[in-house]
N, C-alpha and C positions, 0 to 999 in steps of 0.2 A: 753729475751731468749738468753741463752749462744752459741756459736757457734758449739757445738756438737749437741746442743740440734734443728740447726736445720739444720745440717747435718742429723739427725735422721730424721726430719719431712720429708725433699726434698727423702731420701733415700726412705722412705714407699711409699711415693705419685707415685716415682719411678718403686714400684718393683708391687703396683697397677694398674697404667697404662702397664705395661709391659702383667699382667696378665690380664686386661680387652684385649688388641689386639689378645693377644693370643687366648683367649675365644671367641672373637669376628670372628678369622680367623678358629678355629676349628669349629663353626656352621654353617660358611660361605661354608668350605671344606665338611660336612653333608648336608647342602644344596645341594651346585652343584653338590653331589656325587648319590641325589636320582633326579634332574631336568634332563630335557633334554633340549640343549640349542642350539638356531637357530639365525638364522640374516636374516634381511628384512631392507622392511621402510614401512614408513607410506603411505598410501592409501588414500584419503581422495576424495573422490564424487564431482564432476563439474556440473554443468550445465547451457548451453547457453539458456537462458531467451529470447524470443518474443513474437509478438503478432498474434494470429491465425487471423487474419484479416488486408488488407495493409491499408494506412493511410501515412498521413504526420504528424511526428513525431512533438508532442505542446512540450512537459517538460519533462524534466529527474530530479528526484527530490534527487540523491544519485550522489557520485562517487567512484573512487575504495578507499579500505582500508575500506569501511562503513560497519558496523554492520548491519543487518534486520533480522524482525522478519516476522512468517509468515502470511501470508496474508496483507502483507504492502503493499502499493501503491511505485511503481518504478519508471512507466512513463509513458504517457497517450498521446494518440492520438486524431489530428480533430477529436472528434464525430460527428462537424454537418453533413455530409452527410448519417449517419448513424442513427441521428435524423431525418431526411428528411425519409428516408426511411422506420421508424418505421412508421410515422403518414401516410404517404400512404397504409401502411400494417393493421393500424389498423379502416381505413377508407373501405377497403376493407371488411372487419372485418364486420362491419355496413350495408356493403348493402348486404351484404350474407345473413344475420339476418335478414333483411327486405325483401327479397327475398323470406326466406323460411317461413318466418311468412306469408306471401304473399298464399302460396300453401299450406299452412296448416289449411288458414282462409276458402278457397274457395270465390268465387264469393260475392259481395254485394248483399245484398238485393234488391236494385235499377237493379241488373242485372237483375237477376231472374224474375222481375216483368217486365222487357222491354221482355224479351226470351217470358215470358206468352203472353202481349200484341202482339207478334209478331204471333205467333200462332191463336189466336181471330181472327187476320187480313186474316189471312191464310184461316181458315177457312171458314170464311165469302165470299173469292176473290174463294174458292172451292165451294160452296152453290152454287152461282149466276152463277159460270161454268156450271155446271151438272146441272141446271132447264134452263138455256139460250141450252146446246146441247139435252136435252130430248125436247124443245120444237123445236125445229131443225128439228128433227127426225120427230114426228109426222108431219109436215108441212111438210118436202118432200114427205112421203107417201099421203099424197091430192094433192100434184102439187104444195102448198101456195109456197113453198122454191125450192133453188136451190140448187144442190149439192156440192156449192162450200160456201156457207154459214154453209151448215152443215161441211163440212169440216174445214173450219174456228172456228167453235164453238166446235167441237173435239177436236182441239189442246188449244184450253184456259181449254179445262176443264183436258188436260195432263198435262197441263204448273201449275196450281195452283196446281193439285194432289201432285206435284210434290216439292211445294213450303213448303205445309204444310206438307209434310213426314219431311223436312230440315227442319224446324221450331220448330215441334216437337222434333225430336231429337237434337237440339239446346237448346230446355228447359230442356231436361233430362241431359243434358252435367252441362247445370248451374246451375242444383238443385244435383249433385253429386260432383261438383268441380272437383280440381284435378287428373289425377291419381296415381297411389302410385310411377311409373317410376319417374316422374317428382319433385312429392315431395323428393324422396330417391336421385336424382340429386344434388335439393339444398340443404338437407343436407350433400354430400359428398362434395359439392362447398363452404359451410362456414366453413367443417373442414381441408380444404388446406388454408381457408383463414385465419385460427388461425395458424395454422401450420406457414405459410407465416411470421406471426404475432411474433410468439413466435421466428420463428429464428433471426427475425428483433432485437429485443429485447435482444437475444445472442449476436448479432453480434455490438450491441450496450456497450454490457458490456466488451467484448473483447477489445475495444479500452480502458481499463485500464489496465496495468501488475503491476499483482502481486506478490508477493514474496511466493515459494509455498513450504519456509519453513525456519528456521531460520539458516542463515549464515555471509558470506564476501564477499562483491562484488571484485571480482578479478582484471577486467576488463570492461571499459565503453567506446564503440565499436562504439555508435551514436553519433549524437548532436542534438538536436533541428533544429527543417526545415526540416531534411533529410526527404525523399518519403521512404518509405520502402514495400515492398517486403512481403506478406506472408511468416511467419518463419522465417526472416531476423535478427540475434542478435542482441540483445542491449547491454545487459550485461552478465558478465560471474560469476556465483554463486559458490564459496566455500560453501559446503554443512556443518553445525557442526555436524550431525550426517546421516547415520553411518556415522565413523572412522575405516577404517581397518587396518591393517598391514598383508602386502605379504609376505612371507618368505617360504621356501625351506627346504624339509627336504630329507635325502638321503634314498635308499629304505630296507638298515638293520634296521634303526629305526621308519618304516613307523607302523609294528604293536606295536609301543607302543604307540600310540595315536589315537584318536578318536574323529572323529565332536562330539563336547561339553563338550569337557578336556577343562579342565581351564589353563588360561596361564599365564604366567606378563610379562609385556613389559616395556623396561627401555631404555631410551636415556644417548646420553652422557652430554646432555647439562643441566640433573636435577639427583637426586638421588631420584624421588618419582618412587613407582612401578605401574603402570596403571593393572588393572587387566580384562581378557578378555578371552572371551571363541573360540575355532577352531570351525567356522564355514562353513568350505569348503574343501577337502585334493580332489585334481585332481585326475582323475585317468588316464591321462596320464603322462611318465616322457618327461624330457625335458631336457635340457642343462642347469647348474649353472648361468641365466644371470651376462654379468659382473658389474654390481651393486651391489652386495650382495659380501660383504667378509666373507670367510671363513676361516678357515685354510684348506679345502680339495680343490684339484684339480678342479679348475673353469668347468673344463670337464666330473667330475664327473655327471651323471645321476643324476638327484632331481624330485620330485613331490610338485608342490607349493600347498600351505598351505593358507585361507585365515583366521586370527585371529581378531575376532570382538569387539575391545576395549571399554569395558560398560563403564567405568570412564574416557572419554578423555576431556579432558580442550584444550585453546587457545596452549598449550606448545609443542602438537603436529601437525608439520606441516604439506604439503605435499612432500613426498620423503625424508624426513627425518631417518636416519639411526638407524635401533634399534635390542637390543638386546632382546628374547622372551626366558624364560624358560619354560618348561612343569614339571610339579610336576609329577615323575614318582610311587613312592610308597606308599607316603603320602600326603595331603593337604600341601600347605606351606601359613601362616599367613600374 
């Protein structure tokens, strides 16, 4: 190839790319001419990790920078006293059960037949009462007795009257069992004793943390050995979803948008566009905080905005700075 020949080529390749930026800056100028365009950062969801029961801290099985998934194992506590306390609960458990099996069965048979025998006796110790003071009786009317004999024999035949009415109703008691009071006791006694039972069994599984959703452990707060504290942190959880981005918009361009306009969010430290929908517009204003740059007057009055980014990756961090367009006339692709 001769040297005009490729002056010719470099010139075309030239007047090509000249006209691709060109094309490139006019759809970009159609773009930002129909968006509306904000500034925030990135939002990103925390939370301090514990365990809803105290304990002396066994293992921590992460540190910070870790990745986890949800319902991972974190860090686990002495259970044994928590195992102690299950098998006492579920011992409990057992004799409530045998208790009301107990009132439900009524009496043995062996009772019932001693209650009867008891009765027989009764009867019989009444028989020999009441024929010893009828013969009382008539023997004082002849002289044969004295009155302190019949009197004597009076009170045996009130004392056995008296033996066999309690006898009797002794056998009625053990041939009816229990009554419903006392049945309806033990069963509300074995269901505090489950109750008992099943929190034991809570308060057993509590001693392992969980991870109760997939993130980055931020920060790792215990060590092993420590005592802790109901609710005392261990670790602190970068959440990977949500993702929001806060951002601020002034109040002439408040009606051009709407909780679930579509929006893109773009950093400076990628050129991919994350796309996401307004999921919050305050409705009080507030002051421009000084985080956010704009070109308007930091004093200017804003209503913050909250933008909930459905495609976010590792790229966005927390408080990181970004720029949000709103498609104002048409979708943008």
């Amino acid at each position: 190839m001769n040297k005009k020949a490729r002056i010719a080529v470099v010139a075309a390749l030239l007047l090509a790319g000249v006209a691709s930026y060109a094309g490139y800056n006019a759809w970009r100028a159609d773009r930002d001419a129909n968006a509306l365009t904000l500034y925030g950062n990135v939002d990103i969801r925390e939370v301090e990790l514990s365990f809803r029961v105290p304990g002396r801290l066994m293992s921590m099985q992460l540190d910070e920078g870790d990745r986890v998934k949800a319902a991972q194992p974190l860090a686990t506590l002495d259970a044994q006293p928590y195992r102690d306390a299950l098998a006492v609960a579920e011992a409990r458990v057992t004799q409530a059960e045998a208790n009301l099996e107990k009132f439900k069965s009524g009496n043995r048979p062996q009772e019932v037949q001693q209650a009867r025998a008891a009765v027989r006796e009764a009867e019989a110790a009444f028989s020999n009462a009441e024929r010893d003071f009828r013969r009382q009786t008539d023997l004082l009317k002849s002289g044969a007795s004295s009155q302190k004999s019949l009197d004597a024999a009076r009170a045996r035949h009130d004392e056995t009257a008296a033996r066999l009415v309690s006898a009797r109703e002794a056998l009625a008691l053990a041939r009816e069992g229990f009554r419903r009071e006392e049945i309806a006791a033990a069963e509300a006694e074995l269901s505090a004793a489950i109750a008992q039972r099943d929190q034991a069994q809570t308060q057993l599984a509590d001693t392992q943390l969980l991870a109760p959703s997939n993130g980055t452990i931020l920060a790792r707060v215990r060590e092993p050995g420590a005592m802790l504290q109901q609710g005392a942190p261990v670790y602190t959880l970068s959440l990977d979803h949500p993702v929001y981005v806060r951002a601020y918009i002034s109040e002439p361009n408040l009606g051009k948008i709407a909780p679930g306009a579509t929006a893109f969010v773009m950093t400076d430290s990628s050129d991919k566009r994350y796309r996401g929908q307004v999921g919050f517009i305050s409705p009080r204003a507030e002051f421009t905080p000084k985080s956010v740059e704009t070109t308007d007057l930091r004093t200017d009055l804003v209503y913050r905005l909250r933008i909930v980014v459905e495609d976010a990756d590792q790229a966005l961090r927390q408080g990181m700075p970004v720029t949000v367009q709103l498609p104002l006339e048409r979708e943008a692709n």
